[in-house]
C-alpha positions in Angstrom: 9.7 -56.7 -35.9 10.4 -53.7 -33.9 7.9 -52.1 -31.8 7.7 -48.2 -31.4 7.1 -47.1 -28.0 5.7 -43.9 -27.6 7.1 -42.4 -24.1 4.3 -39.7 -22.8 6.6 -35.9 -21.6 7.2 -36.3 -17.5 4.9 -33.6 -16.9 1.8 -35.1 -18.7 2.4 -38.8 -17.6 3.2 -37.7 -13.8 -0.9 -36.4 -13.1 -1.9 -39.6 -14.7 0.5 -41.7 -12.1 -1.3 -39.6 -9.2 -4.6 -40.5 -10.6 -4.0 -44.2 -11.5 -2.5 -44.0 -7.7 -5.2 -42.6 -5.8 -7.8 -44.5 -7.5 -6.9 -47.3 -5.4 -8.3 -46.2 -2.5 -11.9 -44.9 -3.4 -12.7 -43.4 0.4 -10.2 -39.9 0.4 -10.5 -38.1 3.9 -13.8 -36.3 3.8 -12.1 -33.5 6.1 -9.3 -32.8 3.7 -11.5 -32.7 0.6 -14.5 -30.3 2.6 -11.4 -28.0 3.2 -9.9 -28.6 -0.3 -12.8 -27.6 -1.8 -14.0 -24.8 0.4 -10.3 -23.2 -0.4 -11.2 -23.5 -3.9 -15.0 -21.9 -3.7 -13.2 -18.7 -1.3 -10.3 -18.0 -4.2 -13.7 -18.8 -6.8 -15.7 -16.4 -4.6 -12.8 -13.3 -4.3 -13.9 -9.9 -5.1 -12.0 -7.1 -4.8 -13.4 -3.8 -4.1 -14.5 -1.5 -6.8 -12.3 1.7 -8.2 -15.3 3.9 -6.1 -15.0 1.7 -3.0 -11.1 1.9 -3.0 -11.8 6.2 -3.3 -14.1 5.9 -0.8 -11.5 4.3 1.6 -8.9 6.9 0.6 -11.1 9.7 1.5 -11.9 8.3 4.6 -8.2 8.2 5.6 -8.0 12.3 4.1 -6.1 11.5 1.3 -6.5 11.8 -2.1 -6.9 8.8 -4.3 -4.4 10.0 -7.0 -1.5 10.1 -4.5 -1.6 6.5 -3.4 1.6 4.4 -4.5 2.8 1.5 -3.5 6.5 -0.6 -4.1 8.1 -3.7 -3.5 11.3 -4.5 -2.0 12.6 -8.2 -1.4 12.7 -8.6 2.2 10.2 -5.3 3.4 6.2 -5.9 3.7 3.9 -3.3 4.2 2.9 -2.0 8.0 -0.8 -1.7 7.0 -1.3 0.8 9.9 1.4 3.1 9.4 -1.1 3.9 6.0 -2.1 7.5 6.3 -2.4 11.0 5.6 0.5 13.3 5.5 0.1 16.9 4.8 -3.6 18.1 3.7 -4.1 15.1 1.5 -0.7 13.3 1.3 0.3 9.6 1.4 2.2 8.1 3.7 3.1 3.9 4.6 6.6 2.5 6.3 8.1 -0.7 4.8 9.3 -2.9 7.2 12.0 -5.9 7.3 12.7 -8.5 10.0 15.8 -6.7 11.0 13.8 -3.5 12.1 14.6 -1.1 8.5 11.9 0.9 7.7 11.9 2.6 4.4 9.4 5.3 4.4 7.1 6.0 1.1 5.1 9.3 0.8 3.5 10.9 -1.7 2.5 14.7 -1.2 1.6 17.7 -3.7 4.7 20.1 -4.8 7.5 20.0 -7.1 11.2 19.3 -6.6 14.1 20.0 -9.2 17.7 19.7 -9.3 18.1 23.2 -8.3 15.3 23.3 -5.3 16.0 19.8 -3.7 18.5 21.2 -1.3 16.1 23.7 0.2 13.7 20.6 1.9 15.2 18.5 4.8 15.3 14.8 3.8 13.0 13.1 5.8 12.4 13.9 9.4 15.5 15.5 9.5 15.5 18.4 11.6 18.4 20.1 10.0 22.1 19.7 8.6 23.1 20.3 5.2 21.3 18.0 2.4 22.9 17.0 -1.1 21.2 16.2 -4.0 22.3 14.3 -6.9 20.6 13.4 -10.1 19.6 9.5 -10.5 18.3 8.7 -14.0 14.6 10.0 -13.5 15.2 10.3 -9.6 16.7 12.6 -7.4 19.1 11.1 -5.0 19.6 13.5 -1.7 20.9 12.7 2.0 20.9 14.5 5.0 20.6 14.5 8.7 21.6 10.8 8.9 18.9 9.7 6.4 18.8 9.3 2.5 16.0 9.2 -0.1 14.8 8.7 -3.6 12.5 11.7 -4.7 10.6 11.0 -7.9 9.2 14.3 -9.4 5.6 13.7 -11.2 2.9 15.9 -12.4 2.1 17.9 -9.5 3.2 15.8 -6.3 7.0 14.2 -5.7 6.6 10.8 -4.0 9.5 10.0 -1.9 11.5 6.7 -0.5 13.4 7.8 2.9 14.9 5.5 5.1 18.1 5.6 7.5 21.6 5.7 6.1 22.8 3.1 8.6 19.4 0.8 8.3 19.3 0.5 4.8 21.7 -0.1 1.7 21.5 3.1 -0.8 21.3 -0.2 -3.8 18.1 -0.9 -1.8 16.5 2.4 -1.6 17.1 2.6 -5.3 15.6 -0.6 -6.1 12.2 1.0 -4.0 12.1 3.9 -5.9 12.7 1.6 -9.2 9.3 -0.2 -7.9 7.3 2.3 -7.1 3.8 2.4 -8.8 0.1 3.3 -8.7 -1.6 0.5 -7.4 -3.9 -1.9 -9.1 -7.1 -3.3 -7.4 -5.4 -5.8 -5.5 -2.6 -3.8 -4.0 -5.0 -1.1 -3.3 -7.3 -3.5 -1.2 -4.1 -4.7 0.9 -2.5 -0.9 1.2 -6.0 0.8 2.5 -7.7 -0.2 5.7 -11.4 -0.9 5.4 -13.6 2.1 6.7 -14.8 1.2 10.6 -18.0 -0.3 10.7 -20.5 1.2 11.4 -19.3 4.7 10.5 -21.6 7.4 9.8 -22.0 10.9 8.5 -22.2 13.4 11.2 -25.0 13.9 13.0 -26.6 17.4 12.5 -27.7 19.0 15.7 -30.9 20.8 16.1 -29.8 23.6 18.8 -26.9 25.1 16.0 -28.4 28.0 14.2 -27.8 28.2 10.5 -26.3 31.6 10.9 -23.8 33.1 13.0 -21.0 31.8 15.1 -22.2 27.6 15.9 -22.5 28.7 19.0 -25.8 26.4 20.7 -29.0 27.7 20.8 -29.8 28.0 24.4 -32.9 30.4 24.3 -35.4 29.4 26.9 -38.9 30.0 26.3 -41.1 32.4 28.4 -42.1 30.6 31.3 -39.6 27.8 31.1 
């Protein structure tokens, strides 16, 4: 009489090989198993700041909340502490790879069209004539030995610059492609903590509330 074998799928009968396997030695290594399971309780535990604590840290900086963006870019990680303000409340971070690029992402209020891109210098760029080409929802414009993707939104451009030599123009693009408003957890990684144990300022007692500031140095009669 044949017999029917029923053959358990590779990836259900492997976890019950490891099991039948490591049941055959009852003591694991306490060491490996406290830090197995305290790696488990810390990505259990993980919070990430709320939408009023990320503003807060935005604000601290001098920038405005709405005007942080972040991207990705195979092979560029963000340089936390190039995050800061640019302008009155702009955004600015530098994307760094291991061969020294830097692609530059800001975000600042204005407009830019197809008929005023040529006006602003690209970049840094002190000078030297700047073109400007349409790039499906993008502008495309070089100048001054640096290139960029300028992305016109409602009231603010945000911007991807980075040298012409340092980094490919299919790169740049690819940036601009992946440029978006962060969620919680790109939010927490972009935006430093505020300092601890930052403070409002402290009022001063001798600074009239009228006037000029200037300290109120008035001596009393016999002193």
């Amino acid at each position: 009489m044949n017999r029917r074998v029923r053959v358990l799928p590779l990836l259900l009968l492997s976890p019950l090989l490891l099991t039948a396997c490591g049941s055959e030695h009852p003591a694991d290594d306490p060491v490996a198993a406290a830090a197995s399971s305290a790696a488990a309780s810390a990505a259990a535990e993980e919070v990430f700041p709320t939408s009023d604590e990320l503003e807060d840290r935005a604000t601290a900086l001098g920038i405005a909340p709405e005007l942080v963006y972040v991207t990705r870019v195979p092979g560029f990680t963000l340089a936390r502490q190039s995050v800061g303000v640019l302008g009155d409340d702009g955004f600015s971070a530098a994307y760094t790879s291991g061969s020294g690029a830097v692609i530059t992402l800001s975000a600042d209020r204005g407009s830019m069209t197809g008929d005023t891109c040529r006006a602003r210098p690209v970049g840094d760029a002190g000078g030297g004539p700047v073109t400007c080409e349409r790039d499906a929802e993008s502008l495309y414009r070089t100048g001054g030995g640096q290139h960029e993707y300028a992305l016109p939104k409602d009231g603010h451009v945000v911007r991807l610059t980075a040298g012409a030599d340092a980094v490919p123009r299919d790169v740049l693009r690819r940036a601009a492609v992946s440029v978006h408003r962060p969620d919680a957890a790109e939010a927490a990684a972009t935006l430093p903590s505020p300092r601890p144990g930052a403070t409002a300022p402290v009022e001063r007692g001798d600074l009239p509330p009228v006037g000029d500031g200037a300290p109120d140095n008035h001596v009393d009669a016999g002193g």
